[in-house]
C-alpha positions as CSV (number, residue, x, y, z in Angstrom):
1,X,-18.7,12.5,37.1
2,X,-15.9,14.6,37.0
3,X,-14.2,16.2,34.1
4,X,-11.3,13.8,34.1
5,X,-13.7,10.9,33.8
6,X,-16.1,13.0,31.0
7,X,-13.1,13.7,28.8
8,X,-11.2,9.9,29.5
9,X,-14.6,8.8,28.2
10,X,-14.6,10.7,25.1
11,X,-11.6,10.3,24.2
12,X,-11.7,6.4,24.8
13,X,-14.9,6.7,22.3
14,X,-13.0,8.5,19.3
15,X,-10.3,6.4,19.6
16,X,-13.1,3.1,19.4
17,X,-14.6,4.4,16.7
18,X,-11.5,5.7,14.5
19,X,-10.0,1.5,15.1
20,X,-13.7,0.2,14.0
21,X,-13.7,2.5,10.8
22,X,-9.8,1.7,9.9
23,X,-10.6,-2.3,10.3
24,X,-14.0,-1.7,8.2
25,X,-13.1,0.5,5.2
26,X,-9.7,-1.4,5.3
27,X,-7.8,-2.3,1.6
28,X,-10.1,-2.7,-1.1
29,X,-7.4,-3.8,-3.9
30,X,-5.1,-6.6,-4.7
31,X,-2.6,-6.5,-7.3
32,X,0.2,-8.3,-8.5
33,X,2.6,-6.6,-10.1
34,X,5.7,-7.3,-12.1
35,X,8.5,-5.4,-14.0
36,X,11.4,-6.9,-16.2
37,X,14.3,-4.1,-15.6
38,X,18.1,-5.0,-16.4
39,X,17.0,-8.6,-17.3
40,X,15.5,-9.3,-14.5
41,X,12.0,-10.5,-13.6
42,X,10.6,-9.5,-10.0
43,X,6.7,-10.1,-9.4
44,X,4.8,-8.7,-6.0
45,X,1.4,-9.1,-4.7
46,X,0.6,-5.4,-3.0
47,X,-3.0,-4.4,-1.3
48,X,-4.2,-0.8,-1.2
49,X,-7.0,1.7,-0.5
50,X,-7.0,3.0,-4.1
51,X,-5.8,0.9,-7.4
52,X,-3.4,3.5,-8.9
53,X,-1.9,3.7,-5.5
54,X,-1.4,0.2,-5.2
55,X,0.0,-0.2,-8.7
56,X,2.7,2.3,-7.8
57,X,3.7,0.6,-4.4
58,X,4.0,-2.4,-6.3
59,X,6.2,-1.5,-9.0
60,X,8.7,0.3,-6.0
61,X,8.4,-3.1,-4.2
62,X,9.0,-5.2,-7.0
63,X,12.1,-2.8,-8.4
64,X,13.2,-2.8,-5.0
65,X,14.1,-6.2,-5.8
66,X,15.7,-5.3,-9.4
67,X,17.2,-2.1,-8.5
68,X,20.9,-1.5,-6.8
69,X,21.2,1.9,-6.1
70,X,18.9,5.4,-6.2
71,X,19.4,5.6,-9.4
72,X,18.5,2.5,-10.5
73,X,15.5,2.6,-8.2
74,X,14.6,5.4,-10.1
75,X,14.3,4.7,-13.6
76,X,13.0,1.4,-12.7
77,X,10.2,3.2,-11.4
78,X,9.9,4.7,-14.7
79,X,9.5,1.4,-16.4
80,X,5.8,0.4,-17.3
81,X,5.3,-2.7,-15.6
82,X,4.9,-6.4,-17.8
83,X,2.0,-7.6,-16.4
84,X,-0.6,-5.8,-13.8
85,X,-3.8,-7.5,-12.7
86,X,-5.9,-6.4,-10.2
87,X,-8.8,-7.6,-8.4
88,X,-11.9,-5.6,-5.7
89,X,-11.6,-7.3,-2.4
């Protein structure tokens, strides 16, 4: 074989192997989360790697939803969230 073919090879390999491990140690929590800012209620289900990190994607999703503006978006963001309940996958 040439080295064309040698490093095609490996390369094809570490790309296998880095999709297998991605699809394997995918998200490991599911949370719903939901925040009451400016009267209004916004709930959303978010998945994630880590459960802080999934907490805090859910309450910018959900204020996303509550929130016109930066600034808004901001100190909804700030606002402990009503209810939060998580689960393991």
């Amino acid at each position: 074989m040439n080295k064309g073919t040698v490093l095609t090879l490996v390369f094809l390999a570490f790309i296998g192997y880095v999709s297998v491990t991605m699809i394997w140690t995918g998200n490991k929590y599911r949370c719903e989360v939901c925040i009451n800012y400016n009267g209004i209620d916004v709930c959303q289900v978010v998945e994630g790697m880590e459960k802080e990190g999934a907490i805090e994607n859910g309450i910018s999703t959900a204020c996303a939803g509550a929130a016109n503006g930066r600034t808004e978006s901001m100190e909804c963001g700030r606002t402990p969230p009503v209810k939060v309940e998580c689960k393991e996958l």
